[in-house]
C-alpha positions as CSV (number, residue, x, y, z in Angstrom):
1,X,197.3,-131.1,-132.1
2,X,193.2,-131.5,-132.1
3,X,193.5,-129.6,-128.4
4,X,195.7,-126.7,-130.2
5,X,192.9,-126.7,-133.2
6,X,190.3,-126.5,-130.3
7,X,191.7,-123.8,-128.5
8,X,192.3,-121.7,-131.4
9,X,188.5,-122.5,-132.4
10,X,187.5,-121.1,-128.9
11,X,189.7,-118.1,-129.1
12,X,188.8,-117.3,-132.2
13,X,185.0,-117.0,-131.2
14,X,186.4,-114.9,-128.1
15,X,187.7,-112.5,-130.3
16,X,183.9,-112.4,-132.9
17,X,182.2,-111.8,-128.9
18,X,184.6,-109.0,-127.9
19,X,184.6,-107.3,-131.2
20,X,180.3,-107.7,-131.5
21,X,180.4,-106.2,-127.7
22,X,182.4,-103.6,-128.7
23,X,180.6,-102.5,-131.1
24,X,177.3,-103.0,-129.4
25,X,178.4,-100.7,-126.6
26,X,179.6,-97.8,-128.8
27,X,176.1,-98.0,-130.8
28,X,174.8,-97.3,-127.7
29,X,176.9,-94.3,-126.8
30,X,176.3,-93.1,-130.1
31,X,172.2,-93.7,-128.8
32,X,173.1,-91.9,-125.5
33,X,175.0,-89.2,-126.8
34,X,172.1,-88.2,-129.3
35,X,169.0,-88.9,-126.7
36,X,167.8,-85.9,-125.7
37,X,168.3,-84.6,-121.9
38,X,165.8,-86.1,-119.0
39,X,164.8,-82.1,-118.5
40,X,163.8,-81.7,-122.7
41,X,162.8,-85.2,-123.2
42,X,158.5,-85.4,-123.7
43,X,156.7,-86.9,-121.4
44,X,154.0,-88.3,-123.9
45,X,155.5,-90.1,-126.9
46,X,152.8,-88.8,-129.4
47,X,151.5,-85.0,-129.9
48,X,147.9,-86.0,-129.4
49,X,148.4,-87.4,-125.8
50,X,150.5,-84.6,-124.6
51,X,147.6,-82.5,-125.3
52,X,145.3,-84.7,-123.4
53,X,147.4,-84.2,-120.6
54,X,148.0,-80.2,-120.8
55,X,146.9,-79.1,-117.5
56,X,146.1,-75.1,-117.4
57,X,148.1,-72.8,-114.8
58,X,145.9,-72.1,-111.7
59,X,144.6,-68.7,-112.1
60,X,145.0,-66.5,-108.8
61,X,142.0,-64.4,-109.1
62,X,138.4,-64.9,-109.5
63,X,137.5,-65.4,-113.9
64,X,134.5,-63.7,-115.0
65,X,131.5,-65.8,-116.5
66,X,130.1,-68.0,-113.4
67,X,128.1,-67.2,-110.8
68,X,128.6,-68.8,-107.3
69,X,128.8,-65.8,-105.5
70,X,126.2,-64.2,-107.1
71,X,123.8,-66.8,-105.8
72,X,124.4,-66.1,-102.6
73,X,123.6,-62.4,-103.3
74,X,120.9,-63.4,-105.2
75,X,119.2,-65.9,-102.5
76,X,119.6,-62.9,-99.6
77,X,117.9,-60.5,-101.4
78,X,115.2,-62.9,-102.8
79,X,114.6,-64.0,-98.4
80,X,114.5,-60.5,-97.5
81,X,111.6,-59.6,-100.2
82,X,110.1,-62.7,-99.3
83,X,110.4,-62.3,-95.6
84,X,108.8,-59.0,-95.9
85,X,106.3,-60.2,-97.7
86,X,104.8,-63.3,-94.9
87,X,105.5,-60.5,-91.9
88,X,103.0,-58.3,-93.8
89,X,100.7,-61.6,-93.9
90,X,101.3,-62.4,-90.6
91,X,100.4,-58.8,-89.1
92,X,97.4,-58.2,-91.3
93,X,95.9,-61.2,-92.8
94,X,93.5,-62.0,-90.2
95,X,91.8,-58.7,-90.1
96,X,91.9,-58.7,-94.3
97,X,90.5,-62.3,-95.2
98,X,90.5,-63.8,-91.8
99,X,87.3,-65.6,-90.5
100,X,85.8,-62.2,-89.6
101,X,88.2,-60.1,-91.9
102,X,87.0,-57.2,-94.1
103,X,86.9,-60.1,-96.8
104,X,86.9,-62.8,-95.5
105,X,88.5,-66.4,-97.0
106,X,85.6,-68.5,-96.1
107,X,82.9,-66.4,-97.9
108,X,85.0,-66.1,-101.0
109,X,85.7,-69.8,-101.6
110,X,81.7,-70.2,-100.9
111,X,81.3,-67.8,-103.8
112,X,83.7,-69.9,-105.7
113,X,81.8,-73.4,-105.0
114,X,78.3,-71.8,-105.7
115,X,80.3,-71.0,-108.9
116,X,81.3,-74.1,-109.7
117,X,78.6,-75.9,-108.3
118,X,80.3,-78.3,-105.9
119,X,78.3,-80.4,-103.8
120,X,78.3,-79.7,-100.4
121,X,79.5,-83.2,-99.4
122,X,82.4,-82.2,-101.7
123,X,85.3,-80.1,-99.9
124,X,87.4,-79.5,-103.1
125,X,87.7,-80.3,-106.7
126,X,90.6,-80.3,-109.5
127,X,88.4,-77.5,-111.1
128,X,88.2,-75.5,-107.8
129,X,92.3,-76.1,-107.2
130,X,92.7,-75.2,-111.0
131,X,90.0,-71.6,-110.6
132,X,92.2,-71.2,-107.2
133,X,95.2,-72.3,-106.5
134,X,95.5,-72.3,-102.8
135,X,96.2,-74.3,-99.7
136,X,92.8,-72.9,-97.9
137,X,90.5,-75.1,-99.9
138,X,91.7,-78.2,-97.4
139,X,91.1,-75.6,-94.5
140,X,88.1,-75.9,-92.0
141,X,86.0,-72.3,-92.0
142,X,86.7,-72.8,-88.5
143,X,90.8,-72.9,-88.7
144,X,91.0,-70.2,-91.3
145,X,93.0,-67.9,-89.0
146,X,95.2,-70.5,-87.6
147,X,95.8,-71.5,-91.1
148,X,96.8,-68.1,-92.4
149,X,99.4,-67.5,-89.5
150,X,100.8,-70.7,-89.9
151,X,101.6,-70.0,-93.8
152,X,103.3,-66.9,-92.7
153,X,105.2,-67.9,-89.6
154,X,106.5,-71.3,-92.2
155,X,106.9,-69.0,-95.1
156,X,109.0,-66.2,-92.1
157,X,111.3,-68.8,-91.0
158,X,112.4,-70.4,-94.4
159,X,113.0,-66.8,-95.4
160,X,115.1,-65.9,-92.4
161,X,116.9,-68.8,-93.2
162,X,117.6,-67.9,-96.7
163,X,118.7,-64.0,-95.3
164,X,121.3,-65.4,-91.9
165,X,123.1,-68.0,-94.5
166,X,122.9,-67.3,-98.1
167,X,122.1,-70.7,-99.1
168,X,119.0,-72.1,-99.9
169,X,117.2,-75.4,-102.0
170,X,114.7,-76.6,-104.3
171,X,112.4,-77.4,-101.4
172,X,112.5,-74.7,-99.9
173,X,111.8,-72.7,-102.5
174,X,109.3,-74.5,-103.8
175,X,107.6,-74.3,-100.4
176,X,108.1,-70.2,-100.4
177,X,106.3,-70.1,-103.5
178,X,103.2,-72.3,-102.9
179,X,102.6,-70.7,-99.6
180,X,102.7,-67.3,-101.1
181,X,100.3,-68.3,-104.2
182,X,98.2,-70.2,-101.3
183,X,98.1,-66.3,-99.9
184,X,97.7,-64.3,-103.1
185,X,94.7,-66.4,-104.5
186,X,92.6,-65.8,-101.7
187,X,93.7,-62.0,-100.9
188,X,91.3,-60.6,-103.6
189,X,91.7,-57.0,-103.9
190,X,94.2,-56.3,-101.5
191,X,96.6,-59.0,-103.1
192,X,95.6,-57.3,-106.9
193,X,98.6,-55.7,-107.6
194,X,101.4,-56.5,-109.8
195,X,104.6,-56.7,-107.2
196,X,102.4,-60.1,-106.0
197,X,102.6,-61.9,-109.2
198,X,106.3,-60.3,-110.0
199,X,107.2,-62.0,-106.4
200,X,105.7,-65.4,-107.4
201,X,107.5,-65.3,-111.1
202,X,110.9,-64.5,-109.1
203,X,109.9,-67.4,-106.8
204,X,109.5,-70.0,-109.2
205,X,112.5,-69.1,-111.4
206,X,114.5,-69.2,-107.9
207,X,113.1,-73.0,-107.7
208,X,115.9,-74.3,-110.3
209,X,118.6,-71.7,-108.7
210,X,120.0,-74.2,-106.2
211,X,120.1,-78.0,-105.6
212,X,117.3,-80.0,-104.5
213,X,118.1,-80.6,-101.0
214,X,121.8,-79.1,-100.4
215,X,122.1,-76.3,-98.0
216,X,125.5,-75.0,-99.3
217,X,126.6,-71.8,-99.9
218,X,128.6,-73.3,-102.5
219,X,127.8,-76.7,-103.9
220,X,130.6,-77.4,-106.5
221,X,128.2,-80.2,-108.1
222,X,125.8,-77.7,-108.9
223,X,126.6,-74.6,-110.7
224,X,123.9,-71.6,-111.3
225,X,122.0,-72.5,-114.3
226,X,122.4,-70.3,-117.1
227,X,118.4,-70.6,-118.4
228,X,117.7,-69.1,-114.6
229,X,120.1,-66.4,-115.5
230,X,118.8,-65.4,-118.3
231,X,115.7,-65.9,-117.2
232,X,115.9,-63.3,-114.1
233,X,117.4,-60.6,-117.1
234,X,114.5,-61.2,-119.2
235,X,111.9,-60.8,-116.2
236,X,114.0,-57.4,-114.9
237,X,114.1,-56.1,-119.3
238,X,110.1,-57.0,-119.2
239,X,109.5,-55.0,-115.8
240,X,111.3,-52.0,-117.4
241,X,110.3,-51.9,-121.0
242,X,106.6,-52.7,-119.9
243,X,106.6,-50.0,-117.3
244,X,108.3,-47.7,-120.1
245,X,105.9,-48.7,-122.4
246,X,102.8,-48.4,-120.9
247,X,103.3,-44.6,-119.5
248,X,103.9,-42.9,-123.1
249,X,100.6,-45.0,-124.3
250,X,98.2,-44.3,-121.4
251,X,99.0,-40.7,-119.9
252,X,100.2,-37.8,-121.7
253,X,101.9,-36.4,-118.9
254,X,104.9,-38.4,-119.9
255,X,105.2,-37.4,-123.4
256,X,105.0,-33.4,-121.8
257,X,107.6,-34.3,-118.8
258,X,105.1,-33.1,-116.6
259,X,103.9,-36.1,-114.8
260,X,106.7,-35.4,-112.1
261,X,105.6,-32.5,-111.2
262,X,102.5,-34.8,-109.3
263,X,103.4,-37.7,-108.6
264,X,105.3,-36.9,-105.4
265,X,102.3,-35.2,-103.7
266,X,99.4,-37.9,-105.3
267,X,101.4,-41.5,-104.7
268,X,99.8,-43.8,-102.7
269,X,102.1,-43.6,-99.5
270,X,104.4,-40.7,-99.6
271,X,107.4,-40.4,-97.1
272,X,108.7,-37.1,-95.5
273,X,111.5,-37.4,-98.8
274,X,108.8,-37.4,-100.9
275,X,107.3,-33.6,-99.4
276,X,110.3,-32.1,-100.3
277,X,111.3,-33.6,-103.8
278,X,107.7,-31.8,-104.4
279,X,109.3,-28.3,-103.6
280,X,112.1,-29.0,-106.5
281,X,111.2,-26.7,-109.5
282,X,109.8,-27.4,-112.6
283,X,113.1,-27.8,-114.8
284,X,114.1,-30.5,-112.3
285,X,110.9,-32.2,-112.3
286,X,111.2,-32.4,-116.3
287,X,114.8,-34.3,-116.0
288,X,113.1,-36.5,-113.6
289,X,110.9,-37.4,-116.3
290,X,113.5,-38.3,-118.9
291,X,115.7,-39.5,-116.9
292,X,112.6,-42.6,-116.2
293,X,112.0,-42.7,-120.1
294,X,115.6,-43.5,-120.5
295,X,115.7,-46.1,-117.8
296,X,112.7,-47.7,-118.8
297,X,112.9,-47.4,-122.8
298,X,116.4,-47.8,-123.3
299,X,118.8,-49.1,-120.2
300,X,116.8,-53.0,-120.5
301,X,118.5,-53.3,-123.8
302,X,122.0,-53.2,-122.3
303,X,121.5,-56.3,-120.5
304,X,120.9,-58.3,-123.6
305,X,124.8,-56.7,-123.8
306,X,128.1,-58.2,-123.4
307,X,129.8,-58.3,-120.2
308,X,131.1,-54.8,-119.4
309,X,128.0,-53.0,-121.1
310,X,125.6,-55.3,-119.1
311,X,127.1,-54.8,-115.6
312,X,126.6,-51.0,-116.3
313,X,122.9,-51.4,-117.6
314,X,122.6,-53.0,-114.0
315,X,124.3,-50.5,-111.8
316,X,121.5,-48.1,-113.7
317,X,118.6,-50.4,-112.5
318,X,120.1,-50.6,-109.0
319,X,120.5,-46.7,-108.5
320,X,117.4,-46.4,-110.3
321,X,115.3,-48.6,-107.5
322,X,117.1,-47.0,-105.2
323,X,116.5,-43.6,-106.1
324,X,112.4,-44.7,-106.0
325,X,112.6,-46.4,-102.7
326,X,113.6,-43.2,-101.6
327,X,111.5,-41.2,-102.5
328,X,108.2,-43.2,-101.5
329,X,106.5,-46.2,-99.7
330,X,106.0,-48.1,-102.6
331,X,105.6,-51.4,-100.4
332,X,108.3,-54.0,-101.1
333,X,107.9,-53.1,-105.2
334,X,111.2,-51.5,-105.7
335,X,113.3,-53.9,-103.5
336,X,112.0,-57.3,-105.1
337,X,112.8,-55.4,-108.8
338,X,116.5,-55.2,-107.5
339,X,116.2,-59.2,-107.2
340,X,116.6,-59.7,-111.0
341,X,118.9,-56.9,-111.2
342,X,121.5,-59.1,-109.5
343,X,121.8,-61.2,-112.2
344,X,123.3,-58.7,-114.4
345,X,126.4,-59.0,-111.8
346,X,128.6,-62.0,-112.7
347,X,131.1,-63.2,-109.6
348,X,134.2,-61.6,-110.7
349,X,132.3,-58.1,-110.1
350,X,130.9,-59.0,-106.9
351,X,134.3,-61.3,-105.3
352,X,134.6,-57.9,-103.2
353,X,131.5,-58.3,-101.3
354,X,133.2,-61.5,-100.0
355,X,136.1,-62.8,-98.0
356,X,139.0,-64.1,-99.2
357,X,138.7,-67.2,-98.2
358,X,135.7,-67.5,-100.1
359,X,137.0,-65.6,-102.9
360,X,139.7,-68.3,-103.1
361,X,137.2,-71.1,-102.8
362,X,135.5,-69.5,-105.6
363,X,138.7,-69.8,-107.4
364,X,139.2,-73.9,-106.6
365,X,135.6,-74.1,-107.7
366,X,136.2,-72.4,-110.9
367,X,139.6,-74.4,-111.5
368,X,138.3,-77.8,-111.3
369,X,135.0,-77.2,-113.5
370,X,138.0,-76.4,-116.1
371,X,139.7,-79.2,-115.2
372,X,138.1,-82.1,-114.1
373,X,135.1,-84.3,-116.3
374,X,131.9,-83.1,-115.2
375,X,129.5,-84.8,-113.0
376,X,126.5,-86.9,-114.7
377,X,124.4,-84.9,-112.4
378,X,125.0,-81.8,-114.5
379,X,124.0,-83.5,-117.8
380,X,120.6,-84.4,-115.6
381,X,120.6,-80.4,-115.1
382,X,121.1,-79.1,-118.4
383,X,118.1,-81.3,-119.6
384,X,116.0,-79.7,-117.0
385,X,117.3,-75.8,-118.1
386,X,116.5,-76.6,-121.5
387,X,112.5,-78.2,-120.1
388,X,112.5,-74.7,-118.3
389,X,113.6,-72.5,-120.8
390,X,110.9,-73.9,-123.4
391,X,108.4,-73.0,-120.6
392,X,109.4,-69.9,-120.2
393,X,109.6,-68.7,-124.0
394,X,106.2,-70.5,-124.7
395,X,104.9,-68.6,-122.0
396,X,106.4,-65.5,-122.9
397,X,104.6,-65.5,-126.3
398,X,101.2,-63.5,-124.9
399,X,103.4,-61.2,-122.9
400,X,105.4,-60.1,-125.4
401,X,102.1,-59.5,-127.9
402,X,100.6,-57.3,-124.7
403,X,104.1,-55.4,-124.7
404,X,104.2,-54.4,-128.5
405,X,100.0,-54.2,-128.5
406,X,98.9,-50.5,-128.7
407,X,96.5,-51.5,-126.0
408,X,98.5,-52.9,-123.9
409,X,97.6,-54.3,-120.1
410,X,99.7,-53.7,-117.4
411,X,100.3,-56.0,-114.4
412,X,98.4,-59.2,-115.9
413,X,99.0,-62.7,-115.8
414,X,98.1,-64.8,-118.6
415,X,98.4,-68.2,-116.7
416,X,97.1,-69.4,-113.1
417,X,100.2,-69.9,-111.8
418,X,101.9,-66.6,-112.5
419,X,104.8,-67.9,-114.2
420,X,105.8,-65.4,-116.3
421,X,103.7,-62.2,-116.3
422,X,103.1,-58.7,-118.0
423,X,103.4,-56.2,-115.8
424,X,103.6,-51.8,-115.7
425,X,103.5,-49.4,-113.1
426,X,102.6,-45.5,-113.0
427,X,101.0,-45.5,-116.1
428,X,98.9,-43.0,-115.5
429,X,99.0,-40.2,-112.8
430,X,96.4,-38.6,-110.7
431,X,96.5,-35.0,-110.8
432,X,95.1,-34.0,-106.9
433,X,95.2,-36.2,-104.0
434,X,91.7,-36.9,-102.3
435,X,91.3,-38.4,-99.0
436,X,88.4,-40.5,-97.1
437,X,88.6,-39.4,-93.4
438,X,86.4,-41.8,-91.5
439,X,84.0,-39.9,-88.4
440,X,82.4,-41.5,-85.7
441,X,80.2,-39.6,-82.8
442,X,78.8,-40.8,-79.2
443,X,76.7,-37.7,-79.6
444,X,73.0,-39.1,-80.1
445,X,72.4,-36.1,-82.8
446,X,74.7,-36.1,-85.7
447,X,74.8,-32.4,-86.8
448,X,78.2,-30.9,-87.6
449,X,78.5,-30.1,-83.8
450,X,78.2,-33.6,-82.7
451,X,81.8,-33.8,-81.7
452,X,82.9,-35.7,-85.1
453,X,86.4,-37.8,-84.0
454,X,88.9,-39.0,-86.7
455,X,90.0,-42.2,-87.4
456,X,93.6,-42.5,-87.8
457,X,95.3,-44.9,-90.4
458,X,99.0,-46.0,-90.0
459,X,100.4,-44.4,-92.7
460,X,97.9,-42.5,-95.1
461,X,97.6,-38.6,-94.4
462,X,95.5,-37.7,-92.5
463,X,95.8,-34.9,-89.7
464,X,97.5,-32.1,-91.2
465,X,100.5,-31.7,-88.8
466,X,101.2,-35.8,-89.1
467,X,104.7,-36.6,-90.6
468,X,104.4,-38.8,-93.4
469,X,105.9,-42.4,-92.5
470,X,108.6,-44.1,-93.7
471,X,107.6,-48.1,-94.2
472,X,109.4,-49.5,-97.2
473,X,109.1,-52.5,-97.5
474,X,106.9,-53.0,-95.1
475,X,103.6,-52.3,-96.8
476,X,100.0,-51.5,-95.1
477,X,97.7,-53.1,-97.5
478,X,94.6,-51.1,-96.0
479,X,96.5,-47.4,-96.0
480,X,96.7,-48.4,-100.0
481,X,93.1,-49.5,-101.1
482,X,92.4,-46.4,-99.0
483,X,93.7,-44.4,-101.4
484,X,92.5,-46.1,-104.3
485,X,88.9,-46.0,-102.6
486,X,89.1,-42.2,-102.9
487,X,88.5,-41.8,-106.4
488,X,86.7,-44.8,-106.8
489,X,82.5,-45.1,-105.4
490,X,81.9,-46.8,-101.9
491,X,79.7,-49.5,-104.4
492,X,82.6,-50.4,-106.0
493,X,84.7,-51.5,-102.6
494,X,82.1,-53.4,-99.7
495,X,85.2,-54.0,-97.5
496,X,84.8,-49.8,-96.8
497,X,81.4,-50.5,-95.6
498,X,82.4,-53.4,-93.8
499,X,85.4,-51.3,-92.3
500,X,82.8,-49.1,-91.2
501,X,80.5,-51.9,-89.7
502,X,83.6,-52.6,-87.9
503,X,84.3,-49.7,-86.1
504,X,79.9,-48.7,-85.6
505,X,80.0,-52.2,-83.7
506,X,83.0,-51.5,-81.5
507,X,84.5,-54.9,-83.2
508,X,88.4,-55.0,-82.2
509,X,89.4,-57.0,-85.3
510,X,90.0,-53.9,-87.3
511,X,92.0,-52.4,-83.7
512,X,95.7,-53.5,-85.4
513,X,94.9,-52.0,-88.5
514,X,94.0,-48.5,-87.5
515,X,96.9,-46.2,-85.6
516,X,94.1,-44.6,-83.5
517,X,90.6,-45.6,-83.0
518,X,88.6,-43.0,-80.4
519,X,85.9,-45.6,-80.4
520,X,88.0,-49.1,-79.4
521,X,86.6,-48.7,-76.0
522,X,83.0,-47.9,-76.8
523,X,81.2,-47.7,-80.1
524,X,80.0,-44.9,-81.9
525,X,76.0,-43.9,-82.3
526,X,76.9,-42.7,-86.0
527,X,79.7,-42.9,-88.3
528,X,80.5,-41.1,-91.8
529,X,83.3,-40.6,-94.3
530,X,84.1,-37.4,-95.4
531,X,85.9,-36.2,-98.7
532,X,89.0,-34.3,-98.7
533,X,91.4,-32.6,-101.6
534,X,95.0,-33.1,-99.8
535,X,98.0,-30.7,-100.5
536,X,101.1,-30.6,-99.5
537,X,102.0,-27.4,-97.5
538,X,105.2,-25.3,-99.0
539,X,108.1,-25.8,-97.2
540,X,108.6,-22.4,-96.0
541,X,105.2,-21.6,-95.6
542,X,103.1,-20.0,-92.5
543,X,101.6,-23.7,-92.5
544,X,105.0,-25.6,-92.3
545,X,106.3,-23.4,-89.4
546,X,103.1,-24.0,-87.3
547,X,104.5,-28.2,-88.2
548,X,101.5,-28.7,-91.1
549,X,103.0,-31.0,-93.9
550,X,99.1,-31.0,-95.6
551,X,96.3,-28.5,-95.8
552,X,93.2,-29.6,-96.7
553,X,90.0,-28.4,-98.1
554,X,86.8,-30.2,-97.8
555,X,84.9,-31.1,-100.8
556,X,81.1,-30.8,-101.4
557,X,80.2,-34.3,-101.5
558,X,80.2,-37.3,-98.4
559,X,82.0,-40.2,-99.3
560,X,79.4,-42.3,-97.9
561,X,76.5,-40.4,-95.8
562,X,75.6,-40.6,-91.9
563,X,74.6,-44.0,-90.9
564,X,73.7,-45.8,-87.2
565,X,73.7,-49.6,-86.7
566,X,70.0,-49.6,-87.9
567,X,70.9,-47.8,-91.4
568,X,73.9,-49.5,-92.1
569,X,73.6,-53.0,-90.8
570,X,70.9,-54.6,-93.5
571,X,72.6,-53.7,-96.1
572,X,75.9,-55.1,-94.6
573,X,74.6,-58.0,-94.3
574,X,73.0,-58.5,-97.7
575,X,76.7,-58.0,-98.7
576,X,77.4,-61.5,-96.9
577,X,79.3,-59.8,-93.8
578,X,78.9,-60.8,-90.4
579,X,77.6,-58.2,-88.3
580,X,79.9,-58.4,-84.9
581,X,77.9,-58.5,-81.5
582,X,79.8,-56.7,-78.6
583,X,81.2,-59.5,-76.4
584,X,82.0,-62.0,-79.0
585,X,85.4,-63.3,-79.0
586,X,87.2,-61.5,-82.0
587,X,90.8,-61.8,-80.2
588,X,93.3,-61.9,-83.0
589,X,96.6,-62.6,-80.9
């Protein structure tokens, strides 16, 4: 009886179990049937994580706004200015400001310590670095030479470097752009011109372009500051506006639109382009004219622009440096202004200068910066755009007063380094070309039938039927004070008496910088420098068909009168130039 009570205990307790599984089970087929699908279900439980987690669809072409391929651009065209630039040093700086150069280094940092009165025990001070900053000061007078080429050979190489792979570094820019200012600082006047201190100011910017020490084309860590881009638009809206600027306030030909109808004859170094642009009539000349005002004045504002309107303001500047290195031998002035104009050029517009493969690298690079946390490296970076970007707007302060001044200065610097700079070019136009010719005679009389022989310059006009040269970039930094010396007085430049010391003495330093010299073998009894008004000959013109590009017509006046060794040496050296003894060694190889 108590076993029946049991049993009926026990299978009563069965039955609560079956009845509680039961029902357990069809609670959860009731859960089942109303959870959602494994395909619909959320990943994330809350709304805020799911967002956290919301990864963007790669994008299969390259998104406009960065600039890694522009860099590369950028850095070629910067090494080819630059390379340029220490070829010209290498091939003339010796004969300019070497030991026994027309100006030579040594006697101009002796002027400087007599000015600053160093002792002599003394080989350089922080206020002689800070009057000149240059490299020569640590220089032997002895090694000047060897110290010159080896700036330019270092400064060649690191550029060619920069041009073969499109990649480039903080040290090696930095490097560039001391040697250069090492160069510039003791070039005196055939250094004074503004494309020197625009190519240090694009040399510095390009010192926060890349990383320190990477060598990449495309360093994902380190993307192309934004304070350097900008910076390279405001330099390139300065050069324009400034150059715009300073030709309305200083000649009136620009106001009249007739400035064009000179400038292709009375440039510095005009090309065989430049002969026939002359030709063009006047109504062409005049369209010229305001076709530069509206470059200048008004094309610099669109690259303050948004995207689309900016890349157009810097196709103009592109065609319009073209169109100028065209049409003369302005040295390397036009190609280093194209630099900047890169800038205005984000990737997306230049992917097609590229492969694929790197346009698809491009593409990776620009996904992950979207995607992934950025480095600490880059927060390091921004703190150094923001240091450089104060620099550059406190230093901008004086340039922009000499832009809006009335009196405005073109092509100055207002700090030693050349950092960020005022510049203008063309603002004023000569109206007729004059020319020095350089004489020399063996004849021991020095009447006009002495047998007078020419001195021929490498690219300067000269003989009548001589083509004019085509050189850009390449620039002869002798050819151009030439021409500067021709409206100027002989007092004003010693180096043209020195030039002419040169050549009286039969001293072969000068050889390299002359396309002919009648008297390299033996040395002249006298020497002068005659006057010329230049013209170009019309271009279907008895003159042009006999092969004339120029006529000339003598003027009244000698540019300097007939001297001999015994006239022109005293006063020579008072001027602090050596006077060169025939069989000294002068070898500049």
């Amino acid at each position: 009886m108590a076993r029946g009570g049991a049993e009926e205990g026990s299978g009563e307790v069965r039955k609560r179990k079956r009845r509680k599984r039961a029902k357990d089970d069809g609670d959860q087929e009731r859960e089942t049937s109303e959870r959602p699908s494994d395909s619909s279900r959320p990943l994330i439980s809350t709304e805020k994580k799911e967002k956290r987690r919301e990864i963007p669809e790669k994008p299969t072409e390259i998104q406009p706004g960065s600039y890694w391929l522009t860099r590369i651009v950028f850095i070629r065209a910067l090494g080819f200015v630059y390379f340029a630039a220490f070829l010209v040093a290498l091939n003339q700086n010796k004969e300019l400001v070497g030991k026994n150069g027309l100006l030579p280094t040594p006697s101009f940092l002796a002027r400087w310590r007599q000015h600053l009165q160093m002792p002599d025990n003394v080989s350089v001070t922080m206020e002689a670095v800070k009057a000149v900053p240059t490299l020569m000061w640590w220089v032997p007078e002895e090694d000047t030479d060897l110290a010159l080429d080896a700036m330019a050979y270092t400064g060649l190489a690191i550029s060619g470097v920069l041009v073969l792979f499109g990649a480039g570094n903080a040290v090696m820019f930095t490097i560039l752009w001391a040697l250069y200012h090492s160069i510039i600082n003791v070039g005196q006047t055939w250094y004074h011109f503004g494309w020197e201190s625009q190519l240090l100011e694009t040399g510095f910017l390009a010192i926060f372009l890349s990383p320190v020490f990477s060598l990449r084309r495309l360093p994902q860590s380190s993307p192309t500051s934004w304070t350097v881009v900008w910076g390279y638009r405001w330099l390139l809206f300065r050069l324009m506006l400034g150059a715009g600027l300073i030709k309305i306030r200083l000649d009136p030909c620009w106001k009249d639109l007739t400035c064009m109808n000179y400038h292709y004859q009375t440039q510095p170094v005009p090309n065989p382009i430049s002969y026939y642009l002359h030709q063009t009539p006047e109504s062409v000349h005049k369209m010229e004219t305001l076709a530069n005002h509206a470059v200048e004045l008004v094309a610099p504002f669109l690259l303050v622009l948004p995207r689309p309107i900016r890349t157009f303001g810097g196709i103009v500047q592109v065609l319009f440096q073209v169109v100028l290195i065209v049409s003369g031998n302005l040295s390397f002035l036009n190609w280093l202004t194209l630099v900047p104009a890169v800038m205005s050029f984000d990737d997306k517009t230049l992917g097609c200068l590229f492969s694929v493969a790197t346009r698809r690298r491009v593409i990776d690079i620009q996904y992950d910066w979207k995607t992934r946390r950025k480095p600490i490296r880059w927060y390091f970076s921004q703190l150094v755009s923001l240091a450089l970007a104060g620099l550059i707007g406190y230093l901008s302060i004086p340039v922009v007063q000499n832009m809006l001044s009335s009196n405005q200065i073109m092509n100055t610097s207002f700090n030693k380094l050349k950092i960020v700079n005022s510049y203008g070019h063309f603002g004023s136009i000569t109206r007729e070309r004059t020319e020095i010719v350089l004489e020399g005679t063996f004849n021991s009389s020095w009447g006009e039938d002495a047998g007078w022989l020419e001195v021929e310059f490498k690219c300067k006009p000269g003989a009548i039927g001589r083509r004019p040269c085509f050189i850009s970039p390449y620039h002869y930094r002798l050819d151009w004070l030439m021409w500067f010396a021709a409206f100027q007085d002989y007092n004003r430049n010693p180096w043209m008496l020195n030039l002419a010391s040169k050549i009286l003495a039969g001293d072969p330093t000068v050889d390299s910088l002359l396309a002919y010299n009648p008297f390299s073998d033996k040395p002249p009894t006298y020497i002068r420098a005659r006057h010329y008004l230049y013209r170009y000959t019309e271009w279907d013109s008895v003159e042009a068909l006999r092969g004339n590009w120029w006529k000339r017509d003598l003027l009244d006046e000698l540019y300097f009168p007939v001297v001999a060794e015994e006239h022109l040496r005293p006063f020579v050296e008072d001027l602090g130039f050596h006077w060169y003894t025939r069989g000294e060694d002068r070898s500049t190889d």
